[in-house]
C-alpha positions in Angstrom: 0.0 0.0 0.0 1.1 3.5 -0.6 0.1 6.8 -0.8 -0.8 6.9 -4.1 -3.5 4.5 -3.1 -4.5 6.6 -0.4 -3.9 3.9 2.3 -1.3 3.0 4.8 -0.8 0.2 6.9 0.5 1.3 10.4 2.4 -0.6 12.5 -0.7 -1.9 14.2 -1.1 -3.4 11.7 -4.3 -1.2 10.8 -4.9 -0.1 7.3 -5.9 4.2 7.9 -6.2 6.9 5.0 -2.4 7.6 3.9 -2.2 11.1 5.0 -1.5 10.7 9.1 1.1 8.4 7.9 3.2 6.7 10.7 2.7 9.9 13.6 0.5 8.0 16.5 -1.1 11.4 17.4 -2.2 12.2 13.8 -3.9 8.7 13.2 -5.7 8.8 17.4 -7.4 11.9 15.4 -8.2 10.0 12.3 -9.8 6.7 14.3 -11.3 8.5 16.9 -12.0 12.0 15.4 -11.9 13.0 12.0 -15.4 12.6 9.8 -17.0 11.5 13.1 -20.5 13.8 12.9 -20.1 16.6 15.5 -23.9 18.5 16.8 -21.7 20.7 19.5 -22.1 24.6 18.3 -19.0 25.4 20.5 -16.6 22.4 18.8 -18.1 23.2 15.5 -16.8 26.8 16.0 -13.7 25.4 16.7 -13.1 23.5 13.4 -14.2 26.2 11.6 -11.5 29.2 12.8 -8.7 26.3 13.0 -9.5 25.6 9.4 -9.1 29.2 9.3 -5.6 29.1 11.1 -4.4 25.8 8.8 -4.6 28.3 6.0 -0.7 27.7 4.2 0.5 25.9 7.3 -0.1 21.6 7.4 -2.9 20.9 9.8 -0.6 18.7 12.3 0.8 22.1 12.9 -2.8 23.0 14.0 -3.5 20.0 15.3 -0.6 20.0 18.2 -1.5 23.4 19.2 -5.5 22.8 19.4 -4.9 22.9 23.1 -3.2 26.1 23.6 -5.6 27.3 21.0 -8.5 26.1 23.6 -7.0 27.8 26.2 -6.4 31.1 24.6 -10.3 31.6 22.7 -12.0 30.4 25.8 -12.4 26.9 24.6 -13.9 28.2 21.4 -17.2 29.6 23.7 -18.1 32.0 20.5 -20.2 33.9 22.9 -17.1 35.1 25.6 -14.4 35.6 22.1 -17.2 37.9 21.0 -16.1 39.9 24.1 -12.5 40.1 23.1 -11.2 43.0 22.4 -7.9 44.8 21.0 -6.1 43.8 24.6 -6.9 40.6 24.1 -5.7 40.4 20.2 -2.1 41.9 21.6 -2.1 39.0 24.1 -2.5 36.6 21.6 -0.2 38.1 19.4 2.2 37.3 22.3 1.1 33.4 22.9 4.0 31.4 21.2 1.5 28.5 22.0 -0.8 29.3 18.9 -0.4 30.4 15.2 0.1 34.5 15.6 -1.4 35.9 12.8 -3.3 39.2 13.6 -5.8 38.8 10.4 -6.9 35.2 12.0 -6.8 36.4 15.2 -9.4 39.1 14.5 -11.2 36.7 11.9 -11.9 34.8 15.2 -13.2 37.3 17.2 -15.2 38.8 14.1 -16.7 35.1 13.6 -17.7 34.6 17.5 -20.1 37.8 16.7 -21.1 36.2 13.1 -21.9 33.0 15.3 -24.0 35.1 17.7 -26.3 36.4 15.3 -26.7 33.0 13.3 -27.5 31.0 16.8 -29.9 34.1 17.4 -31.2 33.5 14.1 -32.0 30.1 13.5 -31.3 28.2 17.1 -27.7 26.5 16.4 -24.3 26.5 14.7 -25.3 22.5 14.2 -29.1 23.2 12.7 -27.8 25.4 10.2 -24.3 23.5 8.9 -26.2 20.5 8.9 -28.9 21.5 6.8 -26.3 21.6 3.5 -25.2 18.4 4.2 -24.7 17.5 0.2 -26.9 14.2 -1.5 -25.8 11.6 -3.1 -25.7 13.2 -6.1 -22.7 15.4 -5.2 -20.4 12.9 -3.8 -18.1 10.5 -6.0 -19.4 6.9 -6.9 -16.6 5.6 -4.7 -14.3 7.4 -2.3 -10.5 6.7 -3.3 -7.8 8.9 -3.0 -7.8 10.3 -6.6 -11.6 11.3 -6.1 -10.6 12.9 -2.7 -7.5 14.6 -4.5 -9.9 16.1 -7.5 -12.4 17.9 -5.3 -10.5 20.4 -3.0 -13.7 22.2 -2.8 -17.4 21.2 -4.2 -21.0 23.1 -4.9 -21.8 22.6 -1.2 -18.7 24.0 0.8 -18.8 27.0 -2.2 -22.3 27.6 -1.0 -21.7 27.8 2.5 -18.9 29.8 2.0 -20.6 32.2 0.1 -23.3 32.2 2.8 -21.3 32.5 5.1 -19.2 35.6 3.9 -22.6 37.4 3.6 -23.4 37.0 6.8 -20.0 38.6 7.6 -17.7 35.4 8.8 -13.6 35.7 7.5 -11.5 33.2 6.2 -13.7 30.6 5.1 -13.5 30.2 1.6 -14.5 27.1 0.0 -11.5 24.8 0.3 -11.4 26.1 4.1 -15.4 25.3 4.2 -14.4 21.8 2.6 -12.3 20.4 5.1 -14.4 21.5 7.7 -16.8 19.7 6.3 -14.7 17.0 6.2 -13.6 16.9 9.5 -17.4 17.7 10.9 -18.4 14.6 9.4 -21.0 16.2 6.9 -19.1 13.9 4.4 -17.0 10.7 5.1 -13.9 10.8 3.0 -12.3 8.2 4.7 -11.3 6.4 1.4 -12.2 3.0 0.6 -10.3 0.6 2.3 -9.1 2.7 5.6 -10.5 1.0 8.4 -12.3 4.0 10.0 -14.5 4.2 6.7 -17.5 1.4 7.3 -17.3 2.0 11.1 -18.7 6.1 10.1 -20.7 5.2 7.5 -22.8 2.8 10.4 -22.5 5.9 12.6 -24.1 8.2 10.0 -26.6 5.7 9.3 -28.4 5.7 12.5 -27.1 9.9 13.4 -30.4 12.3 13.9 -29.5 15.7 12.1 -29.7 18.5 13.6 -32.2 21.2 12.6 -32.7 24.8 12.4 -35.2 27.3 12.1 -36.0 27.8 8.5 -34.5 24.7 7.7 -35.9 24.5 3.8 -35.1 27.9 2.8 -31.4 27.6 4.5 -31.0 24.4 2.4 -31.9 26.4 -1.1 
């Protein structure tokens, strides 16, 4: 197996999606995290401004500093960063702990509002991702690596992003948007083959969406 088959084989002998490669704390986040559907408003806020952050850095960068980004947004509580202020962007410019960029930093803050007004708006973060989750019609006949590799962005995570900037929200184009959805769990692209992929597609099976106010029109 290799990566151009999308698949490795660790030394545990399981066979995982090729890109955590042999690093122990990058595949414990593809088994037991990664694609697994998440319905919390406050860790759904989370993947969305560390996508952000993984803009031109690797996301096992972001990844080994998710807990000193925790720390420093509050544990991604959208409703204290909305409080932040320029204070608190100079002490996070200071925090060698996270990725000190003052344009995501602010993004952050800016999107906590954003969040605010959506929850307001239509009840949850979760009811109003979920309600673009894309058919069957949008996602490839089978999921391999070179299907994966071909879609760094699709109609869904374009719409969203484009919602999403009208409402306001920073650094969430649609390849950001993509592997958010990604790591959500909106779509399973564990590729065929990687152990993790039958086990999620059982857990979507039997997963109750979330909903939002104004669910239809929302959903286009």
């Amino acid at each position: 197996m290799t990566e151009k088959s999308g698949l490795h084989e660790g030394e545990d002998g399981r066979v995982r999606c090729a890109w955590p490669g042999s690093d122990a704390f990058y595949q414990r986040y593809h088994d037991a995290e990664w694609g697994r559907p998440v319905t919390d408003d406050f860790r759904l806020f989370e993947k969305i401004c560390l996508e952000g952050f993984q803009s031109g850095l690797s996301w096992l960068t972001i990844l080994r500093k998710r807990e000193n980004f925790r720390a420093a947004f509050e544990g991604f509580d959208f409703r204290k960063v909305a409080k932040f202020g320029e204070a608190d962007v100079e002490r996070l410019l200071q925090d060698a702990g996270i990725v000190r960029h003052r344009g995501k930093i602010e993004s952050t803050i800016n999107n906590a509002k954003r969040a605010i007004e959506l929850v307001d708006e239509v009840g949850s973060l979760a009811g109003w991702f979920w309600s673009f989750e894309p058919g069957p019609a949008e996602r490839p006949a089978r999921v391999t690596w070179a299907a994966i590799a071909a879609m760094p962005k699709t109609e869904t995570s374009t719409r969203i992003s484009k919602e999403l900037k009208k409402r306001g929200w920073s650094f969430v184009g649609p390849t950001t948007v993509y592997a958010f959805m990604q790591a959500m769990g909106m779509v399973n692209d564990h590729v065929e083959g990687c152990v993790c992929r039958a086990e999620i597609e059982g857990i979507r099976t039997k997963f109750k969406r979330p909903t939002a106010r104004g669910e239809r029109v929302l959903a286009g």
